[in-house]
N, C-alpha and C positions, 0 to 999 in steps of 0.2 A: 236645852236649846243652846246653840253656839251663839258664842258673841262676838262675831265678825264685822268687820267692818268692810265695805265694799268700794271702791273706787268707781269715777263716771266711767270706765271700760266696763267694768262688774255690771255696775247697774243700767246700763244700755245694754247688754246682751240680756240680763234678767226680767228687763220690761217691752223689750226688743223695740227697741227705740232708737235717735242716732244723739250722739254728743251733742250737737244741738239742740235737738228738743228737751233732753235733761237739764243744760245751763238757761233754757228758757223757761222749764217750768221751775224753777229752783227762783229766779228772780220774778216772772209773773202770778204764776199760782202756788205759791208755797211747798213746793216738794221739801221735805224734811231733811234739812243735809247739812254738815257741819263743817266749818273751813280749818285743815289740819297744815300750818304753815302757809303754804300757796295751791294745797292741794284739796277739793272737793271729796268728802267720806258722808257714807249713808250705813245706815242700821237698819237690813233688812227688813226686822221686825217694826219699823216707824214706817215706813216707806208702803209693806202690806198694809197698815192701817191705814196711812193716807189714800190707796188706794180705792178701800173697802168702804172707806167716808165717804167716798165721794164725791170730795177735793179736786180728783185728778180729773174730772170731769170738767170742769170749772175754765172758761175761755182764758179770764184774766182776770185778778182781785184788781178791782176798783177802790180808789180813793172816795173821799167824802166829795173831795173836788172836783172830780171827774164826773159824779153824777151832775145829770139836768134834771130842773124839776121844771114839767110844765104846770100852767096853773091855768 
């Protein structure tokens, strides 16, 4: 398997997505991506697994403090 690394242009056409929703799901629901200088790189093969988890599904990872608890 190749070990390429992909840019948010790369992985917005591969998940056919826009720039935006990538940098939102990178900081709200964990998209797999690692910061190279100033620049955003993903490892396709992390990226299909967060997919296939079913992670990508996920609206927004919540804090502890962000939940309510009613009683």
């Amino acid at each position: 398997m190749e070990d390429k690394w992909f840019t948010v242009d790369e992985i917005c056409k591969y998940l056919n997505v826009s720039n935006e929703t990538i940098y939102k799901w990178i900081d709200q629901i964990g998209l797999p991506a690692h910061k190279v200088g100033r620049r955003w790189m993903f490892k396709r093969e992390q990226v299909d697994h967060w997919v296939q988890s079913g992670d990508a599904a996920l609206e927004e990872k919540k804090s502890p403090a962000d939940t309510v608890h009613v009683e």
